[in-house]
C-alpha positions as CSV (number, residue, x, y, z in Angstrom):
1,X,-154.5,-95.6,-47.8
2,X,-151.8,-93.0,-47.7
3,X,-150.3,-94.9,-44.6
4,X,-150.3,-97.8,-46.8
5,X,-148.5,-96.1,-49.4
6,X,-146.1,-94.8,-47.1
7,X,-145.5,-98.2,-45.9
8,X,-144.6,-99.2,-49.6
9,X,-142.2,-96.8,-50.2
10,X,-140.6,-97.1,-46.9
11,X,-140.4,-100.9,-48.0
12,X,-139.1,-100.5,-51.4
13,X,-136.2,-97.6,-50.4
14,X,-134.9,-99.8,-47.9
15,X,-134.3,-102.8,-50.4
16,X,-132.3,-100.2,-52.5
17,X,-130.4,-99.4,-49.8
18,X,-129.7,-103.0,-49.0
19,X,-129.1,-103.5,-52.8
20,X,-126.2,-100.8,-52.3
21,X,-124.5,-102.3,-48.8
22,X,-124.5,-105.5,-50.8
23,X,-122.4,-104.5,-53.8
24,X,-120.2,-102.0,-51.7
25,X,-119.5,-104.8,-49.0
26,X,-119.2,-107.4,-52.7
27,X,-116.1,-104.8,-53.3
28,X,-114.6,-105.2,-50.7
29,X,-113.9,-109.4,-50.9
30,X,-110.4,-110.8,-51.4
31,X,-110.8,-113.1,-54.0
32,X,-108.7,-116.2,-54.6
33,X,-107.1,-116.5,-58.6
34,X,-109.0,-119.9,-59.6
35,X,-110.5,-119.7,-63.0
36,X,-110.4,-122.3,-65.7
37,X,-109.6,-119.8,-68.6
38,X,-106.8,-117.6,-68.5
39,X,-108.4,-114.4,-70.0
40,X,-110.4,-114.4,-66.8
41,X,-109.4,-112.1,-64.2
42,X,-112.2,-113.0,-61.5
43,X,-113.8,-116.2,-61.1
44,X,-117.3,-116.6,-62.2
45,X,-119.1,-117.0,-59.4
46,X,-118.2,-114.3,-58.1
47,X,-118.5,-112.5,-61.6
48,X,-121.9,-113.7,-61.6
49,X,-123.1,-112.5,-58.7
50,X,-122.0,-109.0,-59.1
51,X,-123.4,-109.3,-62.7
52,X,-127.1,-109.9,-61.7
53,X,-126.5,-107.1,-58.5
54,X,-125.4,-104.0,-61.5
55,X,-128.7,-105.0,-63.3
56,X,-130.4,-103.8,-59.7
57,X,-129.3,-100.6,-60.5
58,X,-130.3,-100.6,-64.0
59,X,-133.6,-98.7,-64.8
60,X,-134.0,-100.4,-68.4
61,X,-136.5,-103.8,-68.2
62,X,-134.3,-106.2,-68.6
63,X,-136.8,-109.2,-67.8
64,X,-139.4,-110.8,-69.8
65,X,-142.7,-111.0,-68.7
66,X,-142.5,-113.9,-66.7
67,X,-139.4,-112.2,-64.8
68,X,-136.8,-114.2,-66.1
69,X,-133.7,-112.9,-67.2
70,X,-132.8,-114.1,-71.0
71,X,-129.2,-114.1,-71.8
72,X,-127.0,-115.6,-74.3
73,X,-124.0,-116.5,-73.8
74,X,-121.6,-116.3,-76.5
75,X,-118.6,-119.3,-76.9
76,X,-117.0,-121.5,-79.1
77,X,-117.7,-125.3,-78.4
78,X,-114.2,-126.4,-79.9
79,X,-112.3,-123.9,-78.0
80,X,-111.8,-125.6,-74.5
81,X,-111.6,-122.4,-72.6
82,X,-114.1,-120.8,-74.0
83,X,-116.3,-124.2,-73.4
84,X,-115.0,-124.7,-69.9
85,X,-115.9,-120.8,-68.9
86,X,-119.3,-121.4,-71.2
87,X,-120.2,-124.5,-68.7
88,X,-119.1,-122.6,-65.3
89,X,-121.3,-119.6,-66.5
90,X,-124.7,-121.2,-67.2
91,X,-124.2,-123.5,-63.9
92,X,-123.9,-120.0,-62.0
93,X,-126.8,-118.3,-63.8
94,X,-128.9,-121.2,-63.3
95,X,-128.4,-120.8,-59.5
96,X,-131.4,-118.8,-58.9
97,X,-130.3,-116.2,-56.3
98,X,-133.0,-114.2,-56.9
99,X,-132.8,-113.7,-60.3
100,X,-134.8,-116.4,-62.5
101,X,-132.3,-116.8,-65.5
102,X,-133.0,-118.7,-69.1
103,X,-129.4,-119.4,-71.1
104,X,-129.7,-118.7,-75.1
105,X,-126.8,-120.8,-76.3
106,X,-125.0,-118.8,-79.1
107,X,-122.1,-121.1,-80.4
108,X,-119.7,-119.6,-82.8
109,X,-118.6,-122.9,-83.7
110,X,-121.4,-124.1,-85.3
111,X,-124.0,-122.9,-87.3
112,X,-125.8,-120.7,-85.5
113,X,-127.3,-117.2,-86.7
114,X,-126.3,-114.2,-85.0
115,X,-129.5,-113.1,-85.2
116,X,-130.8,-115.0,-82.2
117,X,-129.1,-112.0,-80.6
118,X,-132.0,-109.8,-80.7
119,X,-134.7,-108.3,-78.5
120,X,-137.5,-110.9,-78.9
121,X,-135.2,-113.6,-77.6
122,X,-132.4,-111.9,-75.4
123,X,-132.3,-110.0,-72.4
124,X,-128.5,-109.8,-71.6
125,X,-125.3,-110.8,-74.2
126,X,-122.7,-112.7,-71.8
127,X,-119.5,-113.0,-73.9
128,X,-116.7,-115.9,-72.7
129,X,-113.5,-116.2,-74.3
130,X,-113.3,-116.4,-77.8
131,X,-110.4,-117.1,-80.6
132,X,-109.9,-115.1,-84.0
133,X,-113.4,-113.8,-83.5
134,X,-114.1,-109.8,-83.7
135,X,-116.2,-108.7,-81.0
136,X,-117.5,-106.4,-83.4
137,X,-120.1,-109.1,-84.5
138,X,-121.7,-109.1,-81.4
139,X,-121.6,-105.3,-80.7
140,X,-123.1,-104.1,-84.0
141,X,-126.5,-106.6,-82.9
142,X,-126.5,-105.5,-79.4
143,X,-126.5,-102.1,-80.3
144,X,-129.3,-102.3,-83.0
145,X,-131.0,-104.3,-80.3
146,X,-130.5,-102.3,-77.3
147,X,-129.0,-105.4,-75.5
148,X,-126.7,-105.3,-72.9
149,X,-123.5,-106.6,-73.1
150,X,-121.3,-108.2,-70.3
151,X,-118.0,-110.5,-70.6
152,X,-116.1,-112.3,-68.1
153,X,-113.0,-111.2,-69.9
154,X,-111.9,-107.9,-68.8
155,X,-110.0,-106.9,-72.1
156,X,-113.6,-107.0,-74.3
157,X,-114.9,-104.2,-72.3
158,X,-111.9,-101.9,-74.7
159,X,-113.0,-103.9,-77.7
160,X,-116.8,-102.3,-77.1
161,X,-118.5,-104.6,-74.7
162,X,-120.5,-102.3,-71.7
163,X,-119.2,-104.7,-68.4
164,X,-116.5,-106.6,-67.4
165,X,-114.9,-107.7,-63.6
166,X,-111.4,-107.2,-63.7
167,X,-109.0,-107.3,-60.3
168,X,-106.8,-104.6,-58.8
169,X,-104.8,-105.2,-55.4
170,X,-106.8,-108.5,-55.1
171,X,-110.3,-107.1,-54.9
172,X,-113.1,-107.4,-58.2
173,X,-113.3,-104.1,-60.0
174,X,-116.1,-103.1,-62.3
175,X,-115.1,-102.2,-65.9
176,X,-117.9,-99.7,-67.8
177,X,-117.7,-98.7,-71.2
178,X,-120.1,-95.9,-70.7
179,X,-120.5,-94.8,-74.5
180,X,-120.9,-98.8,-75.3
181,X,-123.9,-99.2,-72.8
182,X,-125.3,-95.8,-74.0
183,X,-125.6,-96.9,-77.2
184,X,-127.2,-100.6,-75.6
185,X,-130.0,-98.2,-74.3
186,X,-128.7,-99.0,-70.5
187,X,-129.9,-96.7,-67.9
188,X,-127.9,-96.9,-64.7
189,X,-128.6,-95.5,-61.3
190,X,-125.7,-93.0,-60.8
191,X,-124.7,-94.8,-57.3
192,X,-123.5,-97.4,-59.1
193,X,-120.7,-95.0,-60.9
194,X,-118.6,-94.8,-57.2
195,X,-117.9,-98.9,-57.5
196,X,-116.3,-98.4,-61.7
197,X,-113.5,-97.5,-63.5
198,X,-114.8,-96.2,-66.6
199,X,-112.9,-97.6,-69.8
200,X,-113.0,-95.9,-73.4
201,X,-113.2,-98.2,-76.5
202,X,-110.0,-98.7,-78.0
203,X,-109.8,-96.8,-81.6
């Protein structure tokens, strides 16, 4: 039995390890500039794909019980950026890669109440571009709710958002807002701190 336990162990701190090798060699891509909105540093992709590695290194249960990741994604329908990045997100998501994903459509351009963005229904807040909206909407929710948030748009993670992907010297760089994911009850393996550039929320 101990063996077996051993064995377990063994199993599980190599797929951490190959978690790690994964996002450091993720860092190290040269990325071509080929995004639909203009607020978007990185395309979304690749966005995605390091999105759903950081929650490997996030202690917090993010899953439901089934093991699928909820999140809503946050757009407005007659903004055609914000549409356009909305359509590229959930296509990305969808795309298992290990991570089972359901989309919560949250459409600031209709009616639809904030208060979808809660615990019971949402695992994860994905914010796309928006216009003449205050992220401060979404922030206040997330917060009560201990959700966390993530944007595509590097400039939100100032505004109070936890993660962006921006680019430096042609290479993705993470963006944390470390007091704005505190406060979204997220729990981060400290090995993840070496691949971010930490950002304060703007006053």
């Amino acid at each position: 039995m101990k063996r077996q336990h051993t064995s377990v162990f063994r199993s599980l701190a190599f797929r951490q390890r190959m978690i790690y090798v994964k996002l450091s060699l993720m860092m190290l891509w040269i990325l071509p500039y080929n995004t639909a909105a203009q607020d978007v540093s990185v395309d979304i992709p690749t966005q995605i794909t390091i999105f759903k590695t950081l929650l490997t290194f996030e202690r917090t249960q993010r899953t439901d019980s089934t093991g699928a990741l909820r999140v809503a994604v946050v757009y407005q329908s007659k903004f055609r950026t914000s549409l356009i990045t909305r359509d590229e997100v959930a296509a990305h998501l969808l795309n298992d890669n290990g991570v089972h994903s359901q989309i919560i459509d949250i459409d600031l351009d209709v009616v639809v109440p904030m208060e979808k963005i809660s615990g019971k229904y949402v695992s994860v807040v994905l914010v796309c571009p928006l216009r003449s909206f205050s992220i401060r909407a979404v922030t206040d929710l997330s917060r009560k709710h201990g959700i966390l948030t993530m944007t595509v748009v590097p400039e939100y993670v100032s505004k109070g958002i936890a993660i962006g992907i921006d680019i430096k010297e042609a290479k993705p760089q993470i963006l944390l807002n470390r007091a704005a994911a505190k406060m979204e009850n997220a729990d981060f393996d400290s090995r993840l701190f070496k691949f971010v550039k930490f950002i304060d929320t703007a006053e």
